[in-house]
VMD Tcl script that draws the C-alpha trace (Angstrom):
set ca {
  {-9.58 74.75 -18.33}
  {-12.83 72.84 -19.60}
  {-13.31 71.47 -16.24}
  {-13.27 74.92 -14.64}
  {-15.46 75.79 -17.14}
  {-17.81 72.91 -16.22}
  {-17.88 74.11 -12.26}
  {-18.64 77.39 -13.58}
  {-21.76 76.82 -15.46}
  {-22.64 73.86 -13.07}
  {-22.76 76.60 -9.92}
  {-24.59 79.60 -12.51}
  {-27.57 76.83 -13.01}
  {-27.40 75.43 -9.27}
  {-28.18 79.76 -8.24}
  {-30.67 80.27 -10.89}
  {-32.22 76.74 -10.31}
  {-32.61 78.18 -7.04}
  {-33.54 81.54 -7.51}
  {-36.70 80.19 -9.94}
  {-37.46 78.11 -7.23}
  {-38.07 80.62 -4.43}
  {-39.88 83.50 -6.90}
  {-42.29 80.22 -7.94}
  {-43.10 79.51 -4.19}
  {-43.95 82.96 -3.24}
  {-46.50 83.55 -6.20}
  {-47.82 80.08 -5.11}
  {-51.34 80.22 -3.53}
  {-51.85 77.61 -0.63}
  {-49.67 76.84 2.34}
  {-49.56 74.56 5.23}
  {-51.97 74.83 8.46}
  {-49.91 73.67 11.51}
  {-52.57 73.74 14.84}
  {-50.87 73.63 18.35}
  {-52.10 73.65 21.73}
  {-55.69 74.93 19.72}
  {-53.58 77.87 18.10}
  {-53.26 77.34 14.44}
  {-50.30 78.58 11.77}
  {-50.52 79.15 8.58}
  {-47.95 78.80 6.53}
  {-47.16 79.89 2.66}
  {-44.72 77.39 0.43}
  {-42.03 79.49 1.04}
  {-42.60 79.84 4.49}
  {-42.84 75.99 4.80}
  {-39.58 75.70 2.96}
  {-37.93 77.75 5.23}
  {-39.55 75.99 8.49}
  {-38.36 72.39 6.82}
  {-35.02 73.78 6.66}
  {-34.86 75.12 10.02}
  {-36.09 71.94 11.48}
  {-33.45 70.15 10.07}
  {-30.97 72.33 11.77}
  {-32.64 72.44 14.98}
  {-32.63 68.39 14.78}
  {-28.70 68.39 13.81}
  {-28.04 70.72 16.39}
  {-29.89 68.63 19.31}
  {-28.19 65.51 18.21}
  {-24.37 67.10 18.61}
  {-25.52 68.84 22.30}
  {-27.19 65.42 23.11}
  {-23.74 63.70 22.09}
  {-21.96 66.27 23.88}
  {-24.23 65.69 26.85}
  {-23.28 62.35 27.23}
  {-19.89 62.83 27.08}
  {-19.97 65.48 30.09}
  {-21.96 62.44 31.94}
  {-18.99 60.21 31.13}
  {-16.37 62.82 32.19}
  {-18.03 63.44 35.33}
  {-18.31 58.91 35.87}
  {-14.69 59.38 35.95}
  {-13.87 58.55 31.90}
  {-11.35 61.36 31.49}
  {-10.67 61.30 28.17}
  {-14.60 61.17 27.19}
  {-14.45 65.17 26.28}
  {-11.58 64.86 24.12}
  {-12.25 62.10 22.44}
  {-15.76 64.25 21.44}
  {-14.49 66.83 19.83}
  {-11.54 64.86 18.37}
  {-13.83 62.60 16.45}
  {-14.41 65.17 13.63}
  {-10.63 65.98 13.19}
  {-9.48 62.37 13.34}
  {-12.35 61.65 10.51}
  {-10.86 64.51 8.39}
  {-7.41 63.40 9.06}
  {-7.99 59.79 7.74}
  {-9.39 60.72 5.06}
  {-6.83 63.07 3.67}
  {-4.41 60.32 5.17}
  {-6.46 58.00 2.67}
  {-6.32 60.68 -0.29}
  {-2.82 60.26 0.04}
  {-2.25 57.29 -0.06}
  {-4.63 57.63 -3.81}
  {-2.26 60.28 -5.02}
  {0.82 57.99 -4.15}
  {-0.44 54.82 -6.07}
  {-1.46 57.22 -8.86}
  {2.10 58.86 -9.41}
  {1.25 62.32 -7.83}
  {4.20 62.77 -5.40}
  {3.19 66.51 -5.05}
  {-0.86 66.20 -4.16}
  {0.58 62.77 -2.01}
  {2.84 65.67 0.04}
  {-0.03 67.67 0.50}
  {-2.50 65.51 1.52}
  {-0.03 64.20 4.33}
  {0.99 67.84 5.60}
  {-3.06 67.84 5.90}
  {-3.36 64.46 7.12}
  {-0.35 65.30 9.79}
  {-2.64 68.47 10.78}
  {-5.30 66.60 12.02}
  {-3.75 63.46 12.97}
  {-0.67 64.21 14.67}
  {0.88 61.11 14.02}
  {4.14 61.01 12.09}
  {4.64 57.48 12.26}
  {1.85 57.31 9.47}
  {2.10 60.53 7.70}
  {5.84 60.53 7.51}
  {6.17 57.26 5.34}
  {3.92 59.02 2.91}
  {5.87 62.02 2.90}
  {9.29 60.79 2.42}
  {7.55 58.10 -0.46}
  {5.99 61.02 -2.26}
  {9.44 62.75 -1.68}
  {11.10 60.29 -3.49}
  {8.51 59.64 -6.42}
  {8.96 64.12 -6.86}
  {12.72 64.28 -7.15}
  {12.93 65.65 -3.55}
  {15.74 63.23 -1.91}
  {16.53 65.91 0.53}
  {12.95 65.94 1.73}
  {13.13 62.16 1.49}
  {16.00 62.04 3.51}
  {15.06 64.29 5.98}
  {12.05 62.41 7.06}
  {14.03 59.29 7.08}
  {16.37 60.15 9.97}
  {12.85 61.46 11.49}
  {11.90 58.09 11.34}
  {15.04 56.85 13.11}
  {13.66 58.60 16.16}
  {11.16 56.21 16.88}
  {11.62 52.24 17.80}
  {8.09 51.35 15.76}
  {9.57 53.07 12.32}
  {13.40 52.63 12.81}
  {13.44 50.17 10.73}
  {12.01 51.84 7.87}
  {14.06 54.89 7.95}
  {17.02 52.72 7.82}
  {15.63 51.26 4.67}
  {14.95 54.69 3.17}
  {18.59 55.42 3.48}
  {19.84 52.77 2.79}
  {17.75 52.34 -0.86}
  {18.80 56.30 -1.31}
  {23.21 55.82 -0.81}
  {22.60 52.74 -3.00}
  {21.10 54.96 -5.59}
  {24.28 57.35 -5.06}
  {26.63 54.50 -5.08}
  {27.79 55.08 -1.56}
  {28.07 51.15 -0.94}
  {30.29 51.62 1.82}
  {27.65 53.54 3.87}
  {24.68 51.84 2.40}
  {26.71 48.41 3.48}
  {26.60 50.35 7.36}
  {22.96 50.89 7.16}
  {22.11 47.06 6.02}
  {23.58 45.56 8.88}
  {21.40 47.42 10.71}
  {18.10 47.20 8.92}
  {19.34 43.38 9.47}
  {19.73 43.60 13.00}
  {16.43 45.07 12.99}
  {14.68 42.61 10.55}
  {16.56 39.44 9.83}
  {13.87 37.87 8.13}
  {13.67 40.67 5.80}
  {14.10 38.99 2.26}
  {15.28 42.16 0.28}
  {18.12 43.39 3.09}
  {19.01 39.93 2.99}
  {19.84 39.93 -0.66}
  {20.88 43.36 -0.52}
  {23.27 42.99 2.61}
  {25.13 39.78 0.94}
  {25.18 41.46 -2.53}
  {27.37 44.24 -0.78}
  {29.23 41.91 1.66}
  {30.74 39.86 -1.54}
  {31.22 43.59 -3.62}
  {33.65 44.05 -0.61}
  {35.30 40.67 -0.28}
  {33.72 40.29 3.42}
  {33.38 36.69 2.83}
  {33.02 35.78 6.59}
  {29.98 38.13 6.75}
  {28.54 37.28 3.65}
  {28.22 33.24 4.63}
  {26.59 34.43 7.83}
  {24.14 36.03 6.06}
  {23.64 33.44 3.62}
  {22.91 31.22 6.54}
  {20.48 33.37 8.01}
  {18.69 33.21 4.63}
  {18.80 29.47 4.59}
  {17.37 29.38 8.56}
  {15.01 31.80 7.58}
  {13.25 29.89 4.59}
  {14.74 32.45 1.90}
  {16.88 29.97 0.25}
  {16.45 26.35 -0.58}
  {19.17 24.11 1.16}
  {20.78 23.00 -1.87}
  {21.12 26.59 -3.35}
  {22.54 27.67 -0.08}
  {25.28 24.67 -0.42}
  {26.38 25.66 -3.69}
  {26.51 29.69 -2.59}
  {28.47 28.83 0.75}
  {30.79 26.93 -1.00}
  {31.37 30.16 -3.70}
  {31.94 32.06 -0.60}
  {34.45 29.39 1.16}
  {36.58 29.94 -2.33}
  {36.27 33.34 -2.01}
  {37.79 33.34 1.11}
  {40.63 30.44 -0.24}
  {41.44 32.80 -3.13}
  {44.83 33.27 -2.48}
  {45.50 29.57 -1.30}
  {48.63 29.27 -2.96}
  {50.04 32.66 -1.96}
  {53.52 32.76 0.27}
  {51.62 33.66 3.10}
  {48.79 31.20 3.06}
  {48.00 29.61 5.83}
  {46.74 26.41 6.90}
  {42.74 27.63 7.38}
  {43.06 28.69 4.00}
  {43.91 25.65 2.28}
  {40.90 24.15 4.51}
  {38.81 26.35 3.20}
  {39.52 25.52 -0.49}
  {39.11 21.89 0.09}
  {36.22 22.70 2.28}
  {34.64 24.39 -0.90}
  {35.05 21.27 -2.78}
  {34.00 19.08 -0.49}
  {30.44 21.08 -0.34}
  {30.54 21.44 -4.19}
  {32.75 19.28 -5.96}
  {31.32 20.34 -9.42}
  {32.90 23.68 -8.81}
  {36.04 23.98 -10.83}
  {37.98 26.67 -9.23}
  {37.81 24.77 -5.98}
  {38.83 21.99 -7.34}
  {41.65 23.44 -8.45}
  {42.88 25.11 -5.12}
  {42.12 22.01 -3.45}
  {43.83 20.28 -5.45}
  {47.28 22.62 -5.45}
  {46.78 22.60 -1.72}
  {47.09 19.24 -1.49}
  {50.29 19.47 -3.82}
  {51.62 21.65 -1.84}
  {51.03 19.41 1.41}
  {52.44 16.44 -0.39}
  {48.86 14.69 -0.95}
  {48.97 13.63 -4.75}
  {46.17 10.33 -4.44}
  {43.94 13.32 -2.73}
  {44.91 16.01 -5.51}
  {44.34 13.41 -8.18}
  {40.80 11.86 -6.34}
  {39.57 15.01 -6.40}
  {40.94 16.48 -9.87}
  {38.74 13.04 -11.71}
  {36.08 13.53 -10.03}
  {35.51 17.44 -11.06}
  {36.85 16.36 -14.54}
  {34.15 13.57 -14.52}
  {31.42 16.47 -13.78}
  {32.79 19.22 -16.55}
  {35.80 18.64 -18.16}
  {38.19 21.84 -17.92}
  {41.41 23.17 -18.97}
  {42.42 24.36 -15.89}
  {41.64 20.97 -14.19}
  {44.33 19.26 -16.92}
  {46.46 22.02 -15.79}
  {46.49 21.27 -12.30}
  {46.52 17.77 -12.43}
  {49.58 17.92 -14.87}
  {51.64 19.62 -11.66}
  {50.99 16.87 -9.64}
  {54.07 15.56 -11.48}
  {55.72 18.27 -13.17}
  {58.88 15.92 -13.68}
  {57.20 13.38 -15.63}
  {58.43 12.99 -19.51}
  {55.25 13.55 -22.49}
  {54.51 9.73 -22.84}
  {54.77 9.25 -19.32}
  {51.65 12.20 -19.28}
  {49.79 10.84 -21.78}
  {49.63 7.62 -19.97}
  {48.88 9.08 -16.43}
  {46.22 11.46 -18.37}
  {44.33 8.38 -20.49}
  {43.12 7.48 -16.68}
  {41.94 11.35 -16.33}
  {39.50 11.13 -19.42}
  {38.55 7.67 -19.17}
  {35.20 8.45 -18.02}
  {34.59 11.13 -21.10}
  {37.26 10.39 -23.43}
  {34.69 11.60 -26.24}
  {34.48 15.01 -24.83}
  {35.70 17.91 -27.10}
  {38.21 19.03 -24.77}
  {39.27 15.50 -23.98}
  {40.28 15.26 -27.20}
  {41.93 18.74 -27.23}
  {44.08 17.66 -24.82}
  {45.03 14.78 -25.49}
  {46.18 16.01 -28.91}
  {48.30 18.83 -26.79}
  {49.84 16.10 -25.28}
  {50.68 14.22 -28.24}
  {52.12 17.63 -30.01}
  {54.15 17.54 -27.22}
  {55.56 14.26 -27.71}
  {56.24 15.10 -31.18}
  {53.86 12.26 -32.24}
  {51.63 13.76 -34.61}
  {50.04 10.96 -36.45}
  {48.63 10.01 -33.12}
  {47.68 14.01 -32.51}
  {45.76 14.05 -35.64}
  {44.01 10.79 -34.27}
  {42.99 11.98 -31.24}
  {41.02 15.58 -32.19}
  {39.67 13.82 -35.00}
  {37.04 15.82 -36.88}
  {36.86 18.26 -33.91}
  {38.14 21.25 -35.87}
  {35.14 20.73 -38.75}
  {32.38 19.45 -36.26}
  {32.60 21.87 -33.71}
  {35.47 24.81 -34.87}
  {37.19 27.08 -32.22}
  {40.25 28.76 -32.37}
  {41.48 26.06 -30.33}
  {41.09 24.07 -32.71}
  {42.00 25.11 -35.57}
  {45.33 26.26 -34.19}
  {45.99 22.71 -32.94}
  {45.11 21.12 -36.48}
  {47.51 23.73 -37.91}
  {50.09 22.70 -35.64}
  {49.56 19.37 -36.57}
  {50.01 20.18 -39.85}
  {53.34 21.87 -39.76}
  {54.48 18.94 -37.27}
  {54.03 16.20 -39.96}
  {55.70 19.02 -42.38}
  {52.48 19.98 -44.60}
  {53.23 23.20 -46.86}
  {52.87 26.45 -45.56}
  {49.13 27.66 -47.49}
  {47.36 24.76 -45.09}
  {49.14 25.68 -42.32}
  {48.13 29.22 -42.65}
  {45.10 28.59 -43.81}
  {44.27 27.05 -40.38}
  {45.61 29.49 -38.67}
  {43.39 32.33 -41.04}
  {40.05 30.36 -40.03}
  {41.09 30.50 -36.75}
  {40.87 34.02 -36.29}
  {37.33 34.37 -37.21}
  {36.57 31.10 -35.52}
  {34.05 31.26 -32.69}
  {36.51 30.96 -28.81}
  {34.93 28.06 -27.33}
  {33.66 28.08 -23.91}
  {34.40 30.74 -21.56}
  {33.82 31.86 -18.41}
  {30.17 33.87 -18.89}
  {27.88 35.71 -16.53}
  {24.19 34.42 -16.72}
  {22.97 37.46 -16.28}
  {24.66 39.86 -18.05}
  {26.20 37.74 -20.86}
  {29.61 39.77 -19.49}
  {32.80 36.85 -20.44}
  {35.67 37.32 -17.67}
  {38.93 35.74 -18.37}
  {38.69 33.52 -15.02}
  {35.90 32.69 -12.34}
  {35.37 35.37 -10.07}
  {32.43 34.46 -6.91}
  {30.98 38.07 -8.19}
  {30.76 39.31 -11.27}
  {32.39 42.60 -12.28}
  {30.39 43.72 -14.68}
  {26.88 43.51 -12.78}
  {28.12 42.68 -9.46}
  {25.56 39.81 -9.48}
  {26.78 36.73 -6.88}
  {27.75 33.21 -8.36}
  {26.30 33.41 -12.28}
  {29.26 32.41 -14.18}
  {29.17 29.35 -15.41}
  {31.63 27.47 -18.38}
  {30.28 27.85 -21.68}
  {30.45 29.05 -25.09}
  {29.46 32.56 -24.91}
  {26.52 34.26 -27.52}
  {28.90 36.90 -28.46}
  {32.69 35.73 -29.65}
  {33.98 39.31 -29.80}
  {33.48 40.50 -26.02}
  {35.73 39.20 -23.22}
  {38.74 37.35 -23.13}
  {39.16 34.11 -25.33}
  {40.92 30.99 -23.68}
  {41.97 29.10 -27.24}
  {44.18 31.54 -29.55}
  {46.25 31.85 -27.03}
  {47.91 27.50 -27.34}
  {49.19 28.32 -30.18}
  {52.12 30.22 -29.39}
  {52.72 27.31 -27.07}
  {51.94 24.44 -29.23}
  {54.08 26.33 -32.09}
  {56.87 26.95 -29.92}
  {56.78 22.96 -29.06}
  {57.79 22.54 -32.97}
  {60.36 25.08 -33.28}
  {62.84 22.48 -33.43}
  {60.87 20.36 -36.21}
  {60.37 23.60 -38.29}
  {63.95 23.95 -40.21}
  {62.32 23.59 -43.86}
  {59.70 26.10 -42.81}
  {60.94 29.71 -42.97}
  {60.47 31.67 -39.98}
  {58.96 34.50 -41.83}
  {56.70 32.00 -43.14}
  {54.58 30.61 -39.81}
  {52.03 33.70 -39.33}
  {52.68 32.91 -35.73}
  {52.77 37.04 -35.14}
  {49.17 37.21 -37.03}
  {47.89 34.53 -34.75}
  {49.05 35.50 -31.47}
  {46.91 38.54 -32.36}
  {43.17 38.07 -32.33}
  {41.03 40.58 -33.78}
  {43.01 43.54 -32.09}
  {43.77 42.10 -28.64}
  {46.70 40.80 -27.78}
  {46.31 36.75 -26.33}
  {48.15 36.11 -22.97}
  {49.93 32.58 -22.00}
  {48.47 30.32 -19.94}
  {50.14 27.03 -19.01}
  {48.46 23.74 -19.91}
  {48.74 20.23 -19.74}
  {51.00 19.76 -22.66}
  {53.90 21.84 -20.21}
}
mol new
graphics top color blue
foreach p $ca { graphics top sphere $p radius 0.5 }
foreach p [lrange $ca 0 end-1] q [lrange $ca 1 end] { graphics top cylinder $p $q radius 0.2 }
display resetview
């Protein structure tokens, strides 16, 4: 409103500005004398105003018929295109510069003046290779995704901006959570444009959403041939795919590639714990034990992990508890100090009923570092060596507010899963979990209440003094609301 305002007044002073002007100049005395061929002019100021103006026309004019001029001579030399290309030099100018506006409006924000100035630019350009982008951009930025869309599949008409209508589409069923079409249109924007980083990223973020393993490494190696991904990165990620695709290793109908592609997982990462593991029961299940057990110390060696005890206590499932404990000291040698080192090796002990030497071996674990694990091994300890009912429960009360150790937790969303998955489910991000003690104990699934239905079901015979009623073991298979699965462990 002020600004229209502004014009307003601006103009009323520009017309009586001029106005003053031409009443001063004709009560002006004087003039100009112009003498040609010995006939002389006089002129009066507002004559010579006028004559000024009209020679500047005149001049303007003689300049465009001199310009056409030479563009007839050109025409007739045989350059056919000379005419044209006259009197499209005016409409090209205006067309690049309302192509230019646009492009202004779009960096500022304004889809709706962007839209404009490319229907103008389009109007004087006629070329939709350049005007279209703008279009389906300002489109976009509006609200308008059926506009947006529209001009994308115009785009897929021509080879020069295929590739970018693909892209368009593809960013717009992402935003609709179509992934199985958007997954469609990023093979093709990478058949188009391999080297593209983002439909890289984007094509193997879908590819592992949908299990296509096999597709997803072959992208991942065209990242690492394409400079997108340093070569030790790349190991690590093809050997989260190569588990992916070993997943179900131990299933009835696995077959030999899959086994080889579980060890082949270790093999290019042995620090990776999961493929360890399937490795490692592949090899079981071949009849390999020296392989299951090279490979089982040397992932222990790199991050000690319950579910590498497990494994390696199935290499001999037969085996009596002090025959484990000895074939399990050579396990931990290398890290015997380690918290779940000791864990275990107090499981094991439990297990063998020898609870002096339990007590021994977690030490002052449960005060140092306290986790439900734990404290519900102490408190089976405790009950083991026969120790009144208020400290076992009282272990078993401090438990259940007791932090869950380390867990399986995304690194980007802080999401805790109850086992490794290559993606994660939460924010569908590619190979972030790692093993450690999560920020939050409440979310996820916790991996240390749940021994001590195991540990306290390994003293049931040791517990005739003890009520029943009297062992809280209902309160503690409970955790804060959420009932605690079973999962076996080395002391089985």
């Amino acid at each position: 409103m002020l600004w229209s305002l502004i014009k307003i007044l601006v103009f009323v002073a520009v017309i009586a500005g001029m106005a003053y002007g031409s009443v001063y100049l004709l009560e002006s005395d004087g003039g100009v004398m112009i003498t040609v061929a010995g006939v002389e002019y006089s002129l009066g100021p507002f004559q010579t105003v006028l004559a000024l103006v009209a020679l500047v026309g005149i001049v303007w004019l003689a300049l465009r018929l001199a310009g056409l001029l030479v563009a007839v001579l050109r025409f007739l030399n045989g350059d056919e295109t000379a005419i044209s290309r006259y009197f499209d030099r005016s409409r090209e100018q205006k067309g690049y510069q309302a192509l230019a506006d646009g492009l202004m409006a779009l960096a500022s924000g304004e889809g709706r003046a962007a839209m404009d100035k490319a229907r103008k630019a389009e109007r004087y350009l006629r070329k939709p290779e350049l005007t279209n982008l703008i279009t389906a951009q300002a489109a976009e930025m509006s609200g308008d995704k059926r506009k947006a869309e529209e001009v994308y599949k115009t785009l897929l008409k021509s080879d020069a901006t295929r590739f970018v209508g693909v892209r368009g589409l593809m960013k717009q069923k992402l935003d609709d959570g179509k992934t199985d079409v958007a997954l469609k249109l990023a093979e093709t924007a990478f058949a188009l444009k391999p080297r593209h980083e983002e439909v890289q990223d984007v094509l193997l973020r879908l590819q592992t959403e949908s299990k296509d393993w096999s597709g997803a490494r072959g992208t991942l190696n065209a990242k690492l041939k394409h400079g997108s991904l340093p070569r030790d990165v790349h190991r690590r990620r093809d050997a989260v795919l190569a588990l992916g695709q070993a997943k179900d290793v131990l299933d009835e109908d696995s077959s030999i590639d899959q086994r080889e592609r579980a060890i082949e997982a270790n093999r290019m990462s042995p620090d990776l714990i999961p493929a360890a593991v399937l490795a490692a029961r592949g090899y079981i299940e071949q009849g390999k034990p020296r392989n299951a057990t090279r490979l089982l110390k040397k992932a222990w060696d790199a991050q000690p992990h319950p579910d590498l005890a497990a494994a390696y206590a199935e290499i001999a499932p037969d085996e009596t508890p002090q025959e484990r404990i000895k074939r399990f000291k050579t396990l931990i040698k290398a890290n015997a100090n380690h918290a779940e080192a000791r864990m275990l090796m107090a499981e094991l002990n439990i297990a063998a009923e020898d609870f002096p030497e339990a007590r021994r071996a977690l030490g002052d674990l449960f005060e140092t570092e306290p986790t439900q694990r734990s404290l519900t091994i102490m408190a089976a300890i405790e009950r083991g060596e026969g120790s009144k009912d208020a400290v076992v429960k009282g272990f078993l009360a401090k438990a259940l507010t007791s932090p869950r150790g380390p867990q399986w937790v995304c690194e980007n969303c802080h999401n805790i899963h109850a086992e490794w998955v290559p993606t994660c489910e939460n924010c569908h991000s590619f190979d972030t979990l790692s093993w450690t003690a999560p920020h939050e104990a409440e979310a996820g699934v916790g991996t240390g209440a749940e021994m001590l239905p195991l540990i306290v079901g390994a003293l049931e015979d040791h517990s005739e003094d003890v009520p029943e009623e009297d062992v809280a073991v209902d309160d503690a298979e409970t955790v804060e609301g959420e009932v605690v699965e079973e999962k076996p462990t080395a002391a089985q």
